[in-house]
N, C-alpha and C positions, 0 to 999 in steps of 0.2 A: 309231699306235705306230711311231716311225721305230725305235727301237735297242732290240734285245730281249737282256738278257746274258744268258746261260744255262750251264748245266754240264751236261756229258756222263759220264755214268757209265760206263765200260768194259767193264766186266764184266755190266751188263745193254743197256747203250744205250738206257739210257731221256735225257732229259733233263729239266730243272727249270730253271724258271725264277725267277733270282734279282730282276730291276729290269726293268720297260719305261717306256722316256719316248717323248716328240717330241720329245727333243732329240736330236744325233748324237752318241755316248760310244762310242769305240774302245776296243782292245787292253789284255784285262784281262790283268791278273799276279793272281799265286795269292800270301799270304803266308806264310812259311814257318813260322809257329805254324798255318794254317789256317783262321784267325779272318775273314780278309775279303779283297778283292779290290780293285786299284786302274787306275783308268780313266780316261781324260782325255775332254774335251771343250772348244769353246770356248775353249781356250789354257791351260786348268786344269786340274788333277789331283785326283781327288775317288776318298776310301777309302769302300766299297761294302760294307756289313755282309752277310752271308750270309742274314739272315733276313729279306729284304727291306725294311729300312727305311729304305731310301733313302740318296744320296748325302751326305756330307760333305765341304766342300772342304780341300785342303791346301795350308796356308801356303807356294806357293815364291818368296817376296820378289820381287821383280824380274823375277823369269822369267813373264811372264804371256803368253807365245806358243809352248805346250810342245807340240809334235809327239806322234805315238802313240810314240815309238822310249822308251821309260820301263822300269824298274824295280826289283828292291830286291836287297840284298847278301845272300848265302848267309845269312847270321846275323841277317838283321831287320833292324840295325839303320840303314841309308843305303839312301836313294833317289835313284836315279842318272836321269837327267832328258835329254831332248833339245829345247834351245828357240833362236829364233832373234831373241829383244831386243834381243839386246847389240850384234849381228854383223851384224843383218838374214838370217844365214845361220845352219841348224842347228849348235849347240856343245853337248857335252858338260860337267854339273854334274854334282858331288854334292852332297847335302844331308841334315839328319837327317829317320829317315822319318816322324817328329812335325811336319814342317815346318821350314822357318828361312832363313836366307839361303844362297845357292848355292854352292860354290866352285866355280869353270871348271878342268876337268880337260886339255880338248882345246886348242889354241890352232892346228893345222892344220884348215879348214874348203873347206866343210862336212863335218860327220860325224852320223852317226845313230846311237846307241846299239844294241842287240840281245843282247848277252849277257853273262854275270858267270861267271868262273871258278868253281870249287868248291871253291879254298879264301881267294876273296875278295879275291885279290891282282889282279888282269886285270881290265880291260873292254875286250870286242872289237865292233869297229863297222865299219859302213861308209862312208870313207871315200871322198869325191869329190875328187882332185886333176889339175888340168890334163881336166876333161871323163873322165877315166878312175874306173870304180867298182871300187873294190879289197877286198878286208877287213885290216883293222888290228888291233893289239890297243895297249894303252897301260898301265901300272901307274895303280891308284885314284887313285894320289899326283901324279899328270902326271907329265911326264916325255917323253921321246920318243918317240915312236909308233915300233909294228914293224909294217912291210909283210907280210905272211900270203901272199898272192894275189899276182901280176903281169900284169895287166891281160890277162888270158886271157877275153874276154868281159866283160860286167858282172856280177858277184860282189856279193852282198847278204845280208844276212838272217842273219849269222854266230851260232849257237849252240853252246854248251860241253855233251859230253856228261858225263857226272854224275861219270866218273873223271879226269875233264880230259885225257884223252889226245887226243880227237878236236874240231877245231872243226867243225862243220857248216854248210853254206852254199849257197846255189842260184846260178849261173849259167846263162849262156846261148853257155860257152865252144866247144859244139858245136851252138850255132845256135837252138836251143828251150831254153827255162830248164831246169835237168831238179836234180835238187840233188847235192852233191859232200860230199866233207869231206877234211882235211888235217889233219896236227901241225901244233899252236901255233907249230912253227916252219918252217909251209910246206912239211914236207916229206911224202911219201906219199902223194900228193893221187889218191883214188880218186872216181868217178861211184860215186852210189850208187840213181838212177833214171833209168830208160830207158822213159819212157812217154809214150802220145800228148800227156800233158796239159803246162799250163805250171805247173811245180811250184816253188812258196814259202814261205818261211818254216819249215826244219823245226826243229822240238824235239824233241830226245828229253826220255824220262820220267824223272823222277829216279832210279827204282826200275831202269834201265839195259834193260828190255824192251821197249819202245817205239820209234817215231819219228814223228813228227806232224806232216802236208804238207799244206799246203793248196792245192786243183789248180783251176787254170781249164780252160776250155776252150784246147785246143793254138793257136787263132789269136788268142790276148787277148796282144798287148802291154804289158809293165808288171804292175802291180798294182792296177789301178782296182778302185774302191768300185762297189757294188749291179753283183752280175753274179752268174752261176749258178755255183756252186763245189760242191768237193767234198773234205771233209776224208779224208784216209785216212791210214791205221796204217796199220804196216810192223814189221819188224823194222829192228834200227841196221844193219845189212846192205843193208836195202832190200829182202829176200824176201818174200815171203807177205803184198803188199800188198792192201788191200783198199778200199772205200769203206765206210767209218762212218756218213755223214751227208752229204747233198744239202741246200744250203739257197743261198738269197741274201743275199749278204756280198761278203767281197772284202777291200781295204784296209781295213784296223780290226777284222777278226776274229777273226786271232791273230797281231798282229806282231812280237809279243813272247812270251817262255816263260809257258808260260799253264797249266800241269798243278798238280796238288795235289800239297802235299808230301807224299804216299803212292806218286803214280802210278797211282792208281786211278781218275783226272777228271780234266776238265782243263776252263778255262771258255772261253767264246766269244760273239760277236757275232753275232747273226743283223739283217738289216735290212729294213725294208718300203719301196719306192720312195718318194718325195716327193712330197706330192699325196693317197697312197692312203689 
């Protein structure tokens, strides 16, 4: 069993196990009817019934070397995508979430997908220009990109909290990745964890109680795949943080907003080394 997707229950901590393969399938999204979950692998994107019966692949035309950085619009209906066919380098698509052909949103590259506004008009990502990791944001429609960050460290991982006031995002502007957030328009830019560990990827919960970190060990640079992590809740503050869940993962566990439209779960990737 290389990839075990699973859901976390908050309120008891139990988990459930929804798919395991020997294939490797990243960073699942939650769909916002609740109905299923979608995961890529292999340069593909495949909707994931809840009731374990296994993967279905989705139509994305042309795009057939899609990265983890994927997922869907507040309203269901578009699936926003990060592949690098066209470009050789990560670009930003949308498409319908039934599948279809792509349209390129991004036209500055590389960029990586990460989050969706809350009232569907934004997609914020991160942006590599000039060797500099920044966060962006960009209208659905293209358009020009807006710089968020100013190359204060490497800036990644940008997500929208539920009332759109806050972006959330992890650097490494004081030397260990530790995570931040800022107004959509850059401004207010407060630290929101001060811990030993290297802290990525936060989400908060739709239901606005939460905040969902996934921590390495303090001496792992980057975000590499199969290594010992720790997901932990917070408050959107950053207070009365805790560990939820010890497992091996890493890159593909939750790179993207990955909680149930309740906020009461959220799913995740657990992995077994190669070989084992």
């Amino acid at each position: 069993m290389r990839s075990s997707v699973e859901i976390f229950d908050v309120a008891t901590g139990e988990t459930r196990v929804v798919w395991q393969t020997e294939r490797l399938v990243e960073a699942p999204n939650w769909s916002p009817d609740g109905k299923f979950l979608i995961v890529n692998g292999d340069g593909s994107l495949y909707r994931l019934a809840l009731d374990g019966s296994g993967p279905a692949e989705i139509d994305t035309g042309f795009a057939r070397q899609c990265n983890n950085d994927h997922g869907i619009s507040p309203d269901g209906r578009t699936l926003v995508i990060s592949d690098k066919t066209q470009f050789g380098m990560s670009a930003i698509y949308v498409l319908p979430i039934e599948g279809g052909t792509p349209r390129l949103v991004t036209r500055s590259l590389p960029s990586y997908w990460h989050g969706w506004s809350p009232d569907g008009r934004l997609l914020a990502y991160c942006g590599i220009r000039d060797h500099v990791f920044d966060i962006y944001t960009i209208p659905v429609e293209g358009g020009a990109e807006r710089r968020v960050t100013q190359g204060e460290g490497r800036n990644d991982g940008p997500d929208w909290s539920p009332d759109g006031q806050w972006i959330y995002f992890n650097s490494s502007r004081t030397g260990r990745m530790q995570i931040w957030r800022t107004r959509p328009d850059g401004s207010d830019v407060e630290r929101i964890t001060d811990s030993p560990y290297g802290d990525w990827f936060p989400h908060p919960s739709p239901d606005g109680r939460h905040l969902l970190v996934l921590s390495y060990d303090g001496d792992v640079f980057d975000h590499p795949r199969d290594r010992d992590v720790r997901l932990r809740l917070m408050d959107p503050e950053g207070r009365n943080a805790r560990i939820i869940l010890a497992l091996f993962g890493g890159q593909g566990t939750m790179n993207v907003p990955n909680w149930s439209p309740s906020g009461t779960a959220f799913a995740f990737v657990r992995y077994q080394p190669e070989g084992l």
